[in-house]
C-alpha positions in Angstrom: 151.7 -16.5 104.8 151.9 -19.9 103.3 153.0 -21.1 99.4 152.1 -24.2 98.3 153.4 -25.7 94.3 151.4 -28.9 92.9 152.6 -30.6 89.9 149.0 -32.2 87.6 150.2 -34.3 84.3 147.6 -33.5 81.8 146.7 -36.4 79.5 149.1 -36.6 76.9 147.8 -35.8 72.9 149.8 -36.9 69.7 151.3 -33.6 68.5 150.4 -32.5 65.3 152.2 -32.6 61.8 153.8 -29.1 62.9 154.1 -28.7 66.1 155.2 -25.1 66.8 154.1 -25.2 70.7 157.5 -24.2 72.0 157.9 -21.7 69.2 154.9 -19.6 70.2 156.0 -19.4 73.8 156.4 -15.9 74.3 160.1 -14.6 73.7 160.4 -13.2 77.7 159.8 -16.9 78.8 162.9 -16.9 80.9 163.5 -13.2 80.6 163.3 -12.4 84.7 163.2 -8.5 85.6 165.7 -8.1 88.3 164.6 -5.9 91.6 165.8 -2.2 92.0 166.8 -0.5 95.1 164.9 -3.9 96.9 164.7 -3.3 100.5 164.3 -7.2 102.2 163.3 -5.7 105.4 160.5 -3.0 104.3 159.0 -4.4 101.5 155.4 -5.1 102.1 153.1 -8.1 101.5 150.7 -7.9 98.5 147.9 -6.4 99.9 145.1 -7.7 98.1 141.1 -7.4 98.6 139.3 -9.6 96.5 135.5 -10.2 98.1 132.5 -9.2 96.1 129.0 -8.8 97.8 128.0 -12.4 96.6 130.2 -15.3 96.5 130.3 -17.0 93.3 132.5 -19.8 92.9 134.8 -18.5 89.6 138.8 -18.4 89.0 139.3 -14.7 88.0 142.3 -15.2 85.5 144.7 -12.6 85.0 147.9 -12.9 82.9 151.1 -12.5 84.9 154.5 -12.6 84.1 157.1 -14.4 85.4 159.1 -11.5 87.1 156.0 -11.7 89.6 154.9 -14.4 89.9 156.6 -15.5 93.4 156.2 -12.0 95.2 159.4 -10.9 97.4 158.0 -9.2 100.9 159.6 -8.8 104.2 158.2 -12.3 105.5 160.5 -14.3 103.4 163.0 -15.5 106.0 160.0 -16.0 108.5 158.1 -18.1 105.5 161.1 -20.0 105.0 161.9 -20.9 108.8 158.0 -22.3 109.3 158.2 -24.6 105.9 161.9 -26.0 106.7 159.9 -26.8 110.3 156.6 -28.3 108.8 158.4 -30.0 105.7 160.9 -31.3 108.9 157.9 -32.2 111.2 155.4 -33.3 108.8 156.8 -34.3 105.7 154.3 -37.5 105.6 151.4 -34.9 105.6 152.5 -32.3 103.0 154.3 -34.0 100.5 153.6 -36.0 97.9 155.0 -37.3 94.8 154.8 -39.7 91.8 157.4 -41.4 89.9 156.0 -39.3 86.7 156.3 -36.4 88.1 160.4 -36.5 88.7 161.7 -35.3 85.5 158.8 -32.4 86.0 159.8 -31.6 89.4 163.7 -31.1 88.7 163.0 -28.7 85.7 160.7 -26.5 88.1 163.7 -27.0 90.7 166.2 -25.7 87.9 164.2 -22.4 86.7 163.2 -22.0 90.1 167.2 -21.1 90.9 167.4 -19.6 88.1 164.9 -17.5 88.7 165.7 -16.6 92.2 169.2 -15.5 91.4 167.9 -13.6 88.7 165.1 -11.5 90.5 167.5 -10.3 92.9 171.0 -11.7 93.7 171.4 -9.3 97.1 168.6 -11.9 98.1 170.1 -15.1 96.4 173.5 -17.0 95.8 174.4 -19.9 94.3 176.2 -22.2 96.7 179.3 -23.8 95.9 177.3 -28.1 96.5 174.2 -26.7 94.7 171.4 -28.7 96.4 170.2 -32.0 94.2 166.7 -32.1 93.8 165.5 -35.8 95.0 162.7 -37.6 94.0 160.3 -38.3 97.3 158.1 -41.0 96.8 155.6 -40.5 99.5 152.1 -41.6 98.9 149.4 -41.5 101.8 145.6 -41.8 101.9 144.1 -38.3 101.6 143.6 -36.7 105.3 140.0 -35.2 106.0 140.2 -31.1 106.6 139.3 -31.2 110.1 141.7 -34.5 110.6 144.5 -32.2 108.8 143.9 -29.1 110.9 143.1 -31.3 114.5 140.5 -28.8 115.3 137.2 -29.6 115.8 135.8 -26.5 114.3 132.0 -27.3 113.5 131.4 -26.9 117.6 132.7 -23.6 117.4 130.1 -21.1 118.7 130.7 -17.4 117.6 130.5 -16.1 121.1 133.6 -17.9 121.9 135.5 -15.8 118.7 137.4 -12.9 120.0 137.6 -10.4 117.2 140.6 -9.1 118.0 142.7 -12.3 116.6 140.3 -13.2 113.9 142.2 -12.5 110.1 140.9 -12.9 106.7 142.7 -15.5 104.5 143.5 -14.2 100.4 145.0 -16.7 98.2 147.1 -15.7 94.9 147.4 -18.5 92.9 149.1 -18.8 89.8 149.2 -21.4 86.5 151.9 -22.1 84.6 153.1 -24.6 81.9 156.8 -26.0 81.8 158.6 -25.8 78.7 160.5 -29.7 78.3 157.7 -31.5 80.2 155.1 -29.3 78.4 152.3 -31.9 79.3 153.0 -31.0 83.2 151.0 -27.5 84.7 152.4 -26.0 87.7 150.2 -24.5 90.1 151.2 -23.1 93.2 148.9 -21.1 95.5 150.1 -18.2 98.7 148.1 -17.5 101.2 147.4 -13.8 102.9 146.5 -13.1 106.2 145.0 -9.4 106.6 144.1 -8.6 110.2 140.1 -7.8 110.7 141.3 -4.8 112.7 143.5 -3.8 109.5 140.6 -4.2 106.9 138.4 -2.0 109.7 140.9 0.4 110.3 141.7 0.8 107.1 138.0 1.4 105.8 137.3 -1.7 104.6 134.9 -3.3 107.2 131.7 -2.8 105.6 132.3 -4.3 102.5 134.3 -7.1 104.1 131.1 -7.8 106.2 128.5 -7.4 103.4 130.7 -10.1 101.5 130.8 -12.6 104.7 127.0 -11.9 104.6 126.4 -12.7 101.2 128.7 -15.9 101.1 125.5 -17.8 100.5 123.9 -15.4 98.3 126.0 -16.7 95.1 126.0 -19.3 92.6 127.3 -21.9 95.4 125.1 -21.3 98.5 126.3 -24.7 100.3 129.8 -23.0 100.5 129.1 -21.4 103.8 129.2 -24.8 105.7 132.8 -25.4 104.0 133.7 -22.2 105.4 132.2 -22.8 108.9 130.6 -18.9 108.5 127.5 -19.6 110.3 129.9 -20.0 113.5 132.4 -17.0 113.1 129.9 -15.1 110.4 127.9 -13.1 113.3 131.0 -12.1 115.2 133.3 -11.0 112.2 130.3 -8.6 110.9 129.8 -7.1 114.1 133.1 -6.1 114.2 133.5 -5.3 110.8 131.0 -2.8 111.0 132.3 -1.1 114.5 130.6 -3.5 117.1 127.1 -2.7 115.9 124.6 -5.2 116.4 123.2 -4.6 113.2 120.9 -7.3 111.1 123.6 -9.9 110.7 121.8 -11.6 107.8 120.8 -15.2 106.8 124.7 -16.5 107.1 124.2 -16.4 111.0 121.1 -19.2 111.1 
């Protein structure tokens, strides 16, 4: 699993003669329920299942609070060690900053520890040299996908996909607006890896594969090609369905 958090500056509009914005913020803005009897080591991942039989390109809002909105699992310390080594290795690739954004960034950085020590403080401490938030001005010319990944995945044939290590990716995303810089929305975004052998095992197959099948049945049929599923499509449905060689559909042209 993977968390990403982007900063966007919408354009700034002259506030009215009244302007009650931070006064209609709900009350429970910073009110953070803490975990009970929170068990680091057992507690799952979000286990979520979100394909429909058509792909159609829409954002599915749902309102959160702010309790949840970072789900806790047993992969913390894992997620941790794997960004402090790709933030390390690759700090040219995956971040990026503005001067504009600065102020924005250390007021998510200071309800972000807030909130941290408030969810569960078993899990969180303050230290005694809190860590200063540091601007990081490091612009770069936007990096193709397949440049980004080093893959070079539109060669991949489905015969060469072994089932067995093939997952299905879920992202939760979430939206937020902060309260001082109230022009600046946060969204941050973490991705789910579900084994195909889990979602088969489970029950799940067939309407896993009847969603891979209709990925260019929707309202954005040129999707498929961003998602390479003519070259894994075949192989994932087969599997899916319990190594049938049933029709695999158009996605496998």
């Amino acid at each position: 699993m993977t968390q990403y958090v982007s900063f966007s500056e919408v354009p700034f509009k002259p506030a009215l003669r009244q302007d009650t914005h931070h006064e209609e913020l709900p009350s429970n803005y910073n009110d953070i329920e803490p975990l009970e009897d929170f068990d680091l080591n057992t507690a799952e991942p979000v286990q979520t299942r979100p394909w429909k039989p058509k792909y159609h390109l829409t954002m599915g809002l749902e309102k959160c609070t702010f309790s949840d909105i970072i789900p806790i699992d047993k992969t913390l310390e894992e997620r941790l060690a794997l960004r402090r080594k790709i933030v390390s290795e690759h700090s040219d690739m995956v971040i990026a900053s503005e001067p504009s954004s600065e102020a924005a960034v250390k007021e998510f950085y200071a309800k972000l520890s807030n909130w941290n020590i408030s969810i569960g403080r078993d899990l969180f401490e303050p230290r005694e040299n809190p860590l200063t938030v540091l601007p990081l001005w490091l612009m770069g010319w936007i990096r193709t996908v397949f440049d980004w990944l080093g893959i070079e995945a539109l060669q991949m044939k489905s015969a060469d996909l072994d089932p067995e290590e093939m997952n299905t990716r879920c992202e939760r995303q979430t939206l937020h607006r902060l309260m001082e810089n109230d022009n600046t929305l946060v969204f941050s975004f973490k991705t789910y890896q579900y084994p195909l052998k889990q979602i088969r095992d489970e029950g799940g197959g067939p309407a896993l594969a009847e969603a891979i099948r209709g990925i260019n049945r929707g309202s954005v049929p040129t999707v498929e090609w961003y998602k390479a599923s003519p070259y894994w499509g075949r192989a994932a449905m087969e599997y899916l369905r319990g190594g049938s060689s049933e029709e695999p559909g158009e996605i496998c042209k």
